[in-house]
Steps between C-alpha positions, in 0.01 A plus 500: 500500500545530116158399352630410137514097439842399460606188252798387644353271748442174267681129541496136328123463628353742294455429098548765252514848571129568539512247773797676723396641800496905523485626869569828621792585639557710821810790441744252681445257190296281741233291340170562664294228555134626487311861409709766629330793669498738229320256259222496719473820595551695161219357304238592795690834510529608164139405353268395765590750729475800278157372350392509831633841560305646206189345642520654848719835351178727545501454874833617596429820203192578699732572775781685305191751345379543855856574652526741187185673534658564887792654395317756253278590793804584736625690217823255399517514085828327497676309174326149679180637533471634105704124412188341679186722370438222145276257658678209260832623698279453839437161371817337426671624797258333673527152330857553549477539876266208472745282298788586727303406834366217387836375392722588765171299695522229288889454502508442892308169543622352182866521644358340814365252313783438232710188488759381272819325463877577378761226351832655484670247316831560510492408876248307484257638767130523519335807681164537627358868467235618704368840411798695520739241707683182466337224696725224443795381310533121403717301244369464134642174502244402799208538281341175428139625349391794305176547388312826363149566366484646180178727559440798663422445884679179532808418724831388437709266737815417579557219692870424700645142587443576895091511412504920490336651245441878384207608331487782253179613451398636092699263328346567178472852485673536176753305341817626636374445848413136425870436314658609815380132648554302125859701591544403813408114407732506228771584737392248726512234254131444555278417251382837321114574424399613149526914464180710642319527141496147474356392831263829509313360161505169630355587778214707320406171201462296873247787617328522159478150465327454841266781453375378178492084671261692725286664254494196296336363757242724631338410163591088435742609206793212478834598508742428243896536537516681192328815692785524721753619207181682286310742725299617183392141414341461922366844478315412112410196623336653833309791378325255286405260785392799654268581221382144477412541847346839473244336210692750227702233309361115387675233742712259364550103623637501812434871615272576797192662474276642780196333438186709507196457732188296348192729437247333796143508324 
């Protein structure tokens, strides 16, 4: 599957150009609906993975210095034998062995795992990929609910008049992968949800608000709306209560105090 976004997916639901959706596209020109394997594989693969490598390189050169040492004892000097005498040499043929293990590991249970969906819209037909496979085909125009999380870890589902529905797991992973269900609604003639940027920093103000509600009230400070659109004003406003309570800054009307214990005589 071709991992670069492609722009022609967009319809009358989706206002202004920023707003169209951008899905991948498989090589057949079929839209896919979801994070497509290589999207989550090739991050893990191309950064984790080799930072990882580099961390557990030295174990694999302890090894290729031991086999060398070995082969100068039987008497082999060969051209792979001199190639292998620097120890950094030692070392990054061991972090690549490392990396390449560790990725050819990692690749098999995420294609177990993997799920996603294809629209081919010229006929019309949904298709259900599992792993490597096609699970199921069904009729685009039998869709009756689509819904996707925006974030990372959440689910997206599409739901089908008979009361089927097919989850695709990671349907925020990145953009693309979440425009492949505004897409797919769009040619549905479902109502379309707001692109992945949106929702994602909606989603954060509704965490930050809540977290600072809670600290707010670990220490009696009111909360005032204006707070939820200035983070600097709550956080100004709370260190001071905080000093008020910590007996470093005068108290004002209407902020608590801890009140000190009475000297007993």
């Amino acid at each position: 599957m071709s991992a670069a976004p492609d722009p022609a997916a967009s319809g009358p639901a989706a206002s202004g150009p920023a707003a169209e959706p951008r899905p991948r596209r498989t090589r057949r020109g079929r839209l896919v609906v979801g994070p497509t394997l290589g999207a989550r594989y090739l991050p893990g693969a191309l950064v984790g993975l080799p930072l990882l490598a580099l961390l557990l390189g030295a174990f694999p050169a302890a090894g290729i210095q031991a086999w060398r040492f070995g082969r100068l004892r039987a008497g082999e000097d060969d051209l792979l034998v001199r190639l292998l005498a620097p120890g950094i040499v030692q070392y990054l043929v061991g972090a690549l062995a490392v990396w390449a293990l560790v990725a050819v590991w990692a690749l098999v249970p995420l294609i177990i795992v993997h799920r996603t969906v294809l629209l081919d819209v010229e006929s019309g037909t949904l298709r259900r990929i599992r792993g490597l496979r096609t699970a199921g085909v069904r009729l685009s125009a039998d869709v009756v609910r689509i819904e996707a999380d925006a974030v990372r870890g959440g689910i997206g589902v599409i739901a089908f008049a008979d009361g089927e529905e097919w989850v695709v797991p990671e349907s925020g992973w990145d953009a693309a992968s979440f425009d492949g269900f505004r897409a797919l609604q769009v040619h549905a003639g479902l109502p379309v949800q707001p692109p992945r940027a949106v929702l994602v920093a909606a989603h954060r103000r509704a965490h930050r608000i809540a977290r600072d509600q809670e600290s707010a009230a670990r220490i009696g400070m009111p909360w005032e709306q204006a707070y939820e659109d200035d983070p600097s004003a709550f956080l100004a406003e709370f260190d001071r209560r905080r000093r008020v309570l910590g007996g470093k800054e005068p108290a004002r009307p209407g902020d608590l105090t801890r009140s000190r214990p009475r000297d007993r005589g």
